[in-house]
N, C-alpha and C positions, 0 to 999 in steps of 0.2 A: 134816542130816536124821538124826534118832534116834527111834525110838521109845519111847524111856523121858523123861519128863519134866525129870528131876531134869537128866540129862546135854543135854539143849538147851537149858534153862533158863542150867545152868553155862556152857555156850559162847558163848550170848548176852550173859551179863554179862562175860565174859574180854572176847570182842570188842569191847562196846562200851565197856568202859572203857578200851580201846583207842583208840579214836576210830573205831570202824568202824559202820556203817547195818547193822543185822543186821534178816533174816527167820529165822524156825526150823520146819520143818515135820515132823510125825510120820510120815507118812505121802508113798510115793514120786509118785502122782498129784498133793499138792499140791508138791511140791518142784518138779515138774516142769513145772508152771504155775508157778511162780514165780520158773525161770529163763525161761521164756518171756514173763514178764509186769514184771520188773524188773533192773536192770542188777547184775548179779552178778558177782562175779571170781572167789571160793572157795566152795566145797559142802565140807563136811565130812560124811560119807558114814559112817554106822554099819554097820561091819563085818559085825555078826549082825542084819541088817533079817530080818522076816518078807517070804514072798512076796508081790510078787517081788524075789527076790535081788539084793544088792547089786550082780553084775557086771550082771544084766540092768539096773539104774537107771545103771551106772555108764557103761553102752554105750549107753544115752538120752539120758543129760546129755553125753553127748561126742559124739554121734550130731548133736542139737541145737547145741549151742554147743561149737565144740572150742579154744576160748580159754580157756574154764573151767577154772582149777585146783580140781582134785576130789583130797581127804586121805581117805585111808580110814581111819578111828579104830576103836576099841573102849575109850572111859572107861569110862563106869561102872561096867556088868559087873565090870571085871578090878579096879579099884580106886577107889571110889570115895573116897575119899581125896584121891588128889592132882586128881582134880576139883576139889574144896573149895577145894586150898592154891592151887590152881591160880589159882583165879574170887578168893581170899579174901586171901591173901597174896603171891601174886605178882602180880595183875595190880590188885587194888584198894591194896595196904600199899604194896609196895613199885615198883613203876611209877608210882606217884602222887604219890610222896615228890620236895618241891618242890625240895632240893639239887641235881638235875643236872636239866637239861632234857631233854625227851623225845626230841630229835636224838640227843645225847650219850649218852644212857642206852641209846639202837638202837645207837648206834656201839658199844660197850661189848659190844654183849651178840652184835652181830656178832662183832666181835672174837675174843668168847671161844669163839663156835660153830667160829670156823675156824681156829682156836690148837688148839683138843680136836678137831678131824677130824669136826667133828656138821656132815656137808653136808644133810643131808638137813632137816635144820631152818631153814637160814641163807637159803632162798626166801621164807619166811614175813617172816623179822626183816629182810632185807634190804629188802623191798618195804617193811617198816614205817618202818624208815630213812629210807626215800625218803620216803615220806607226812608224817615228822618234820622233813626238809630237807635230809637227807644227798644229795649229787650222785652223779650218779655219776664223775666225776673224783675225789672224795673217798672213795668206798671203791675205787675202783681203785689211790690210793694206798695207803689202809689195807693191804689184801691185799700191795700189795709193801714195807710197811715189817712185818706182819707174815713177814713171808718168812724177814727176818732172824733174827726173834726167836722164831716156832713152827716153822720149818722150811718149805722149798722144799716137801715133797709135801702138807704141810696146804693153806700158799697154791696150790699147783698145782691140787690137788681142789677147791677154790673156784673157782678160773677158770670152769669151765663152768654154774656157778650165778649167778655174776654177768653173763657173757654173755645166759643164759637170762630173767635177770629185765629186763637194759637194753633188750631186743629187744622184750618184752613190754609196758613201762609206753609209756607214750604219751610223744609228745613235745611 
């Protein structure tokens, strides 16, 4: 949910060249119908909404559905740049590119988020993982042959993001 065009527009093509079902709304009444009216996992939540304010949407959409993973962003505004590389070369160039399969390619880039201590992004690529074919058996070992080789508190601060996400997907 953004109100500027450019940056829902960009979100929607990140995602769905992803393989993800995107809705995009400018506006907090329709986002709110549209978690009410379609099966939704993530809301991506523009930081600087006009009234009413993002925490008031944010205590609606969790008020509503408290399964919902809600990201609170600010692209465009701040750079609208890596929107672009974002939507243009990382998610259509190179996510696309047929040498590594799209499992492999989530593995990878899990990998590297919890190698470099970036937990806070590793929910997103991890569920993607999963969506790509990765088990979870298979990144529970990732993380502890990572262990050896990024360090115990990288894979340690992981733990509780792969708990959080296996709890969460269906079975």
């Amino acid at each position: 949910m953004d109100d500027d065009r450019l940056v829902r527009e960009a979100c929607r093509e990140a995602a769905t060249a992803l393989g993800y079902h995107t809705s995009t709304s400018p506006s907090a009444e329709q986002a709110l119908w549209l978690i009410d009216s379609q099966a939704v996992d993530v809301v991506l939540l523009d930081l600087n909404l006009p009234e009413p304010g993002r925490l008031d949407v944010l205590r609606e959409i969790k008020h509503r559905r408290p399964d919902i993973e809600v990201i609170v962003q600010q692209f465009g505004s701040v750079a609208q740049g890596i929107v672009q590389y974002t939507t243009d070369v990382l998610f259509r160039d190179l996510w696309l590119r047929p040498d590594l399969a799209p499992r492999d390619r989530s593995l990878v880039t899990v990998g590297a988020l919890i190698a470099s201590g970036q937990v806070a992004q590793i929910t997103y690529h991890l569920n993607r993982a999963m969506d790509n074919g990765l088990t979870q058996t298979q990144a529970a070992e990732m993380v502890t042959h990572l262990a050896f080789y990024a360090g115990w508190p990288n894979a340690f601060s992981a733990l509780p993001v792969l708990k959080d996400v296996f709890e969460k997907r269906p079975r």
